[in-house]
Structure formats: C-alpha cells, structure tokens
C-alpha positions as CSV (number, residue, x, y, z in Angstrom):
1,X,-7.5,-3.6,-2.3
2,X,-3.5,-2.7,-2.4
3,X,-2.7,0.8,-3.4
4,X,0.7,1.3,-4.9
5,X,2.3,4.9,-5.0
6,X,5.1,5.8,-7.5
7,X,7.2,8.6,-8.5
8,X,8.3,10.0,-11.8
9,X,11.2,8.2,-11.4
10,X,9.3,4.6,-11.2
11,X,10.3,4.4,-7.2
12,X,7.1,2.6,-5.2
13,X,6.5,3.5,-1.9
14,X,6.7,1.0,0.7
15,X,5.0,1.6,3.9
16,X,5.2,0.0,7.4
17,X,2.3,-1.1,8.8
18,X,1.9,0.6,12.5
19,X,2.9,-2.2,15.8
20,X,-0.5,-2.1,16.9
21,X,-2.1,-3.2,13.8
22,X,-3.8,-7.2,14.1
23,X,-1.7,-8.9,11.4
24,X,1.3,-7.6,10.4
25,X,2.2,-4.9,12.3
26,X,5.4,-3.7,11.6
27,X,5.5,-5.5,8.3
28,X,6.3,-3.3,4.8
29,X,3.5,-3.4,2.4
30,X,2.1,-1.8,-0.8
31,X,2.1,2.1,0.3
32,X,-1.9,1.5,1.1
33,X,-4.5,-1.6,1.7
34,X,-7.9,-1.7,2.9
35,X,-11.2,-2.8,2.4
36,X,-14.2,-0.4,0.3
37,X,-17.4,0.1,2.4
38,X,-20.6,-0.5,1.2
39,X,-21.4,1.4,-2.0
40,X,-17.9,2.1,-2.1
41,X,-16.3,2.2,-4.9
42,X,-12.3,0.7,-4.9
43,X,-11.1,4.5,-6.3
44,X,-13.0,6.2,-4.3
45,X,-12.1,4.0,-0.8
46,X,-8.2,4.0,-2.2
47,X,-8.8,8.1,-2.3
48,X,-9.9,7.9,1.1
49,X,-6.9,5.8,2.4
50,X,-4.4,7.9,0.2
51,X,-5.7,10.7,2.2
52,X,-6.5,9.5,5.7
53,X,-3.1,7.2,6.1
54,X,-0.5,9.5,4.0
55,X,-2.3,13.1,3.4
56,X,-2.0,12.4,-0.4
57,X,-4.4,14.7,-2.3
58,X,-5.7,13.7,-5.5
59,X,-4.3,17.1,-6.5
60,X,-1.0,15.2,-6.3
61,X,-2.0,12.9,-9.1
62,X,-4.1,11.9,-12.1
63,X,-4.0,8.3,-12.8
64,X,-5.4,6.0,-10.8
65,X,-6.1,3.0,-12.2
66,X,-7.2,-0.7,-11.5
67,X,-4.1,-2.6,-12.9
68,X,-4.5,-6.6,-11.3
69,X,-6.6,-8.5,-9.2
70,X,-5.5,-11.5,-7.5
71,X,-6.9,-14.0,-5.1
72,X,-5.2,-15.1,-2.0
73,X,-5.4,-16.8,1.4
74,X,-2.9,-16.3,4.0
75,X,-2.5,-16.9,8.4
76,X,-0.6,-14.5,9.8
77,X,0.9,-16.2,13.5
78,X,-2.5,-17.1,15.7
79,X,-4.1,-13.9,15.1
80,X,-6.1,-14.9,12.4
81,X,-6.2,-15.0,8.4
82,X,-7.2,-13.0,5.4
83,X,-8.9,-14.4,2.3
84,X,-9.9,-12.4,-0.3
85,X,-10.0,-11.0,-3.5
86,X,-7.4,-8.1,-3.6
87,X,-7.8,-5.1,-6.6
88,X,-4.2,-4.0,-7.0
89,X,-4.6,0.0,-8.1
90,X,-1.8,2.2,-9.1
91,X,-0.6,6.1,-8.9
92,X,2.0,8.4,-9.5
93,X,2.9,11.2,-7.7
94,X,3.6,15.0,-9.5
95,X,4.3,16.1,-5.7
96,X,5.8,13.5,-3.1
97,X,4.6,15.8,-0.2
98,X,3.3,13.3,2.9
99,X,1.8,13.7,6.2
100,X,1.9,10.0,7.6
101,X,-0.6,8.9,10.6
102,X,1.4,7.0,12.9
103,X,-1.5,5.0,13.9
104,X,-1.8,3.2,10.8
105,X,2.1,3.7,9.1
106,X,5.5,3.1,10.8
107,X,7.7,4.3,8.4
108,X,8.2,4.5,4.6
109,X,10.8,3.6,1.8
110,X,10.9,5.0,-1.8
111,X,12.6,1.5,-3.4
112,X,12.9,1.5,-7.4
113,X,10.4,-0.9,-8.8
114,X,12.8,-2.4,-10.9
115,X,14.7,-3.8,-8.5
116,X,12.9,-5.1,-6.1
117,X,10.5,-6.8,-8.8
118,X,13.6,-8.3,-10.6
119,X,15.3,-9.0,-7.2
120,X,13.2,-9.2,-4.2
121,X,15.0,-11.8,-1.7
122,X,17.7,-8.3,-2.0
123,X,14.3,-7.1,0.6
124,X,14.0,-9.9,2.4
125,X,14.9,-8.3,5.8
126,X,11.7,-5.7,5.4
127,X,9.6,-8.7,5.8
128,X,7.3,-8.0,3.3
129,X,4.1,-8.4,3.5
C-alpha cells in the first residue's frame, strides 16, 4: 500500500525514502508505503506506518480511506523489482506535528496537490518514485 498525507490546505506530503533503503533510497515517494502482515488489515498496517515512520497519531486525523488500487511492475537498477497490487489510502492532517525516523525517511516536502498532479515534470528533479 501507498499512504498519502494531506493538510487542510490540500498540500501532500512527500517523503524521502532513507539511503540505506534496497530500492530507492533517497527517492521521494507517497508520505508512507509498506506491505500489511498477515491478518493485517491495509488501515490498520497504514496506522502502524503513520506511527512508526512519522509519529502521526490517529488523534491527528479522522478519515482514512481506501481511495485507488492499482497494479504495477517495476526494476529498480540490479537490486531487484516490485510487482504488486498497490491500495492507495488517503488522510488529512488537523495537526501537522511529525517526529520522522531517519532510518526509514530522509527528508519531507509539503507540495500542493494541484500542482504537482496538473504539472509533475515541474518535480522531476525529486526523482519520484
């Protein structure tokens, strides 16, 4: 799954993956991937991510929500490849309060929505993931 953060304003929050991840590191992504567990649900494991990677409570929001899924297959370099089915979730932020883990996040950017959906080669040298 991809976990995508907003504020009141409609800004998403881009995060850098950490140097020492396997594929991408130091690429920007959605504010938070991963993979449920077992049993897991994909609310509960984005939850866990929010929390774990960022230190967002789910006092700092009320509306998660399964918005997309999506099917891809990509290489990244020789370190390997992902394919999978991908749940895209969303959220938004009442308190923009973060605690990042710099083992898994590098840096992150509050980017309006709007633009970089309408314009995204403007992004281009974020390497996105």
């Amino acid at each position: 799954f991809t976990s995508l953060v907003f504020d009141e304003d409609d800004n998403v929050l881009l995060a850098q993956r950490a140097p020492e991840k396997r594929l991408w590191g130091t690429y920007w992504d959605g504010t938070v991937a991963s993979h449920p567990v077992q049993g897991q649900s994909q609310k509960e494991a984005t939850r866990q991510r929010l929390e774990e990677e960022l230190g967002i409570t789910p006092g700092q929001y009320d509306d998660l929500r399964l918005t997309d899924r999506f099917e891809y297959k990509r290489y990244f370099e020789n370190a390997g490849v992902e394919h999978e089915v991908c749940a895209v979730l969303k959220l938004t932020l009442s308190d923009r309060t973060l605690d990042p883990d710099e083992e898994e996040v590098a840096g992150l950017l509050w980017v309006p929505y709007e633009r970089l959906s309408a314009n995204p080669a403007w992004y281009r040298q974020l390497r996105l993931c």
